[in-house]
C-alpha positions in Angstrom: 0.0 0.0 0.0 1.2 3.3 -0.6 2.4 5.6 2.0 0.0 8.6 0.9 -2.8 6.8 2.4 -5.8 9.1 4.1 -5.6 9.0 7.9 -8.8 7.8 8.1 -7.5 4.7 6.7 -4.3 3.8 8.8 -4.7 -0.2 8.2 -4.1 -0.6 12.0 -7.1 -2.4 12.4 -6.3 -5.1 9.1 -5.2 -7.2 12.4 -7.9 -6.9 14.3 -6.6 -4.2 16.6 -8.3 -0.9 18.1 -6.8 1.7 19.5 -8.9 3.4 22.5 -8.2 6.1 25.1 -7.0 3.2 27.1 -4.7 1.7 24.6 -4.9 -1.0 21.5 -7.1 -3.5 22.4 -8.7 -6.3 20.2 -12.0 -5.6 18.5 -13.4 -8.4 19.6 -12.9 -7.3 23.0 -15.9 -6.7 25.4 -14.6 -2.9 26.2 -14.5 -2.7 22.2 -18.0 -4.1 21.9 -19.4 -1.5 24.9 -18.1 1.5 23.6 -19.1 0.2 19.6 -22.8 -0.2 20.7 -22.6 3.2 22.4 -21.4 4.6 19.0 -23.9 2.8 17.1 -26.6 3.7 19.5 -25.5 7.5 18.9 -25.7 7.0 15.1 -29.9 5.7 15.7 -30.3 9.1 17.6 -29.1 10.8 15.0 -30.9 9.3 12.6 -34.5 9.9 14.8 -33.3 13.3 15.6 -33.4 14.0 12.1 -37.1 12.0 11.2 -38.3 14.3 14.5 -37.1 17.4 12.7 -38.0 16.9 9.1 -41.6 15.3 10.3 -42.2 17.7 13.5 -40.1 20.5 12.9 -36.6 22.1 14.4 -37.7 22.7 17.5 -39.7 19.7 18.4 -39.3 18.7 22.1 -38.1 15.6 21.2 -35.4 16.7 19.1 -34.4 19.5 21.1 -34.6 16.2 24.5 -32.2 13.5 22.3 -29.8 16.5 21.4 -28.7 16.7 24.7 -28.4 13.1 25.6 -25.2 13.7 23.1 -22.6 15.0 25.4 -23.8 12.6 27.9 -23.4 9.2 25.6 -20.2 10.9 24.7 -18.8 11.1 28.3 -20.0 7.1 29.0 -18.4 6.0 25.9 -15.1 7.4 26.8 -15.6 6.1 31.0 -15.7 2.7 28.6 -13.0 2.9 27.3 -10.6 4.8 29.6 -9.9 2.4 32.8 -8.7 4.9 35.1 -11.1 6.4 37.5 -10.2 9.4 37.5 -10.4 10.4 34.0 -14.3 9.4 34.6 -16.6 11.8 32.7 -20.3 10.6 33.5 -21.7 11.9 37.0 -24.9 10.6 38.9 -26.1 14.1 37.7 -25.9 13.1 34.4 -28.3 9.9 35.4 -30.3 12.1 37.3 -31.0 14.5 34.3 -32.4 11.3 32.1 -34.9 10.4 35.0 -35.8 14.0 35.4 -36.7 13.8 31.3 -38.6 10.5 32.2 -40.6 11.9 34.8 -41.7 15.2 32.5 -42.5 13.1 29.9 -44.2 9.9 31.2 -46.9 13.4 32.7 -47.6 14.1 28.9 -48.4 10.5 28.1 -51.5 8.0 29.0 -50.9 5.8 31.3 -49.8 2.3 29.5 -52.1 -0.5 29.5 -49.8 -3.4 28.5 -47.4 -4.1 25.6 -47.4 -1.8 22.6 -46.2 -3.1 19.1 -43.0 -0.9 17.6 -45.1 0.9 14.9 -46.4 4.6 14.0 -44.8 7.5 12.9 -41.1 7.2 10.9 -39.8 8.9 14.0 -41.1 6.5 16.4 -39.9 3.9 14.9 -36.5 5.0 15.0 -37.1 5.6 18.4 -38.0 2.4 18.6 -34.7 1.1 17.1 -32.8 3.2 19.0 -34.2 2.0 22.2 -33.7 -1.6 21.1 -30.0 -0.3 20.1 -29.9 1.2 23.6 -30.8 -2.3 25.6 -27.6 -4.1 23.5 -25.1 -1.3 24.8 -26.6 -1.5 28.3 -25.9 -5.7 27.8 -22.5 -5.0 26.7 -21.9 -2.4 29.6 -23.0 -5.2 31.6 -20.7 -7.9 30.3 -17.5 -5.3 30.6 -18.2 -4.5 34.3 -19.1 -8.3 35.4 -15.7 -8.9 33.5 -13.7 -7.2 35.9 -12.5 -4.6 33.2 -12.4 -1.5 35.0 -15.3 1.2 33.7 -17.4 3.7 34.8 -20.4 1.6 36.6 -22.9 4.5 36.3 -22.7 4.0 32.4 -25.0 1.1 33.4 -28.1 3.0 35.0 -27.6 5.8 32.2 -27.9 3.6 29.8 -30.8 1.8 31.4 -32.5 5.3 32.0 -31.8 6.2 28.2 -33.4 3.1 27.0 -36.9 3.8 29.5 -36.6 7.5 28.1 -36.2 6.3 24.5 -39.4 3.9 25.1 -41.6 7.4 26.0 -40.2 9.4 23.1 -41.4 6.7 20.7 -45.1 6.9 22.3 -44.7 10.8 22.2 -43.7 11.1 18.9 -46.4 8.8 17.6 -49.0 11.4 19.8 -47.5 14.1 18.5 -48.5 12.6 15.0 -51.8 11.9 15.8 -51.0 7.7 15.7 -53.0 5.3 17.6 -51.0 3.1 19.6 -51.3 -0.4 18.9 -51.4 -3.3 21.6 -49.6 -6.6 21.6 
């Protein structure tokens, strides 16, 4: 290969090698796996933050609710893959935010009545998605931690509090679009 390759593509990872804030580890590896989900996860938002904007507008709640959950994924994927404790990022504050989104927007929804199928609006189903994204990253958060691995443990509940808030946004967005939810 030539030597005027783009630094996106180094060809470090031809071996099956990452590099992370906490070194190279294999890709395979369960802190690789955390932090991809986490990524991945990020990618769904992004993806529903955009249906919520071109379907509800630029300022929809929603949007404006899943923009800021950004910083916060941001500082839980780097606690997974940096294992010094001190270099932590996410804060039960952080937690405490998500549940304080829950609880404001579990008021502007109908009680539930049982299981509800993933369908409605484009946007809910994302939301759907990403909460289903959400739930494998909080699996893989689980596996790294019972591993031993050093990581931030609070990446656990935020991620379990993200997936719960994920859950109401897709029953929002599909009242916000006038869509009858469907049972099981």
């Amino acid at each position: 290969m030539s030597d005027n390759r783009p630094l996106i593509s180094t060809g470090f990872g031809d071996g099956g090698m990452t590099s992370m804030l906490g070194g190279v580890t294999e890709k395979h590896s369960l802190c690789t796996r955390a932090c991809g989900a986490v990524e991945e996860l990020c990618a769904h938002l992004g993806a529903s933050v955009s249906s919520l904007e071109a379907q509800l507008g630029p300022d929809c709640e929603l949007s404006l609710a899943l923009r800021a959950l950004f910083p916060f994924l941001s500082r839980c994927g780097h606690d997974l893959a940096v294992a010094d404790s001190r270099a932590f990022r996410l804060t039960e504050e952080n937690v405490s935010s998500v549940e304080l989104a829950i609880s404001v927007l579990e008021g502007n929804l109908p009680p539930l009545c049982g299981f509800i199928m993933p369908l409605g609006s484009e946007s809910a189903c994302r939301l759907h998605i990403a909460r289903t994204v959400c739930r494998r990253a909080e699996r893989e958060v689980s596996a790294l931690l019972a591993s031993g691995r050093r990581a931030n443990s609070l990446c656990l509940p935020f991620l379990n509090r993200v997936g719960d808030l994920l859950f109401l946004m897709s029953r929002r967005a599909n009242a916000l679009s006038g869509v009858v939810e469907e049972p099981f």
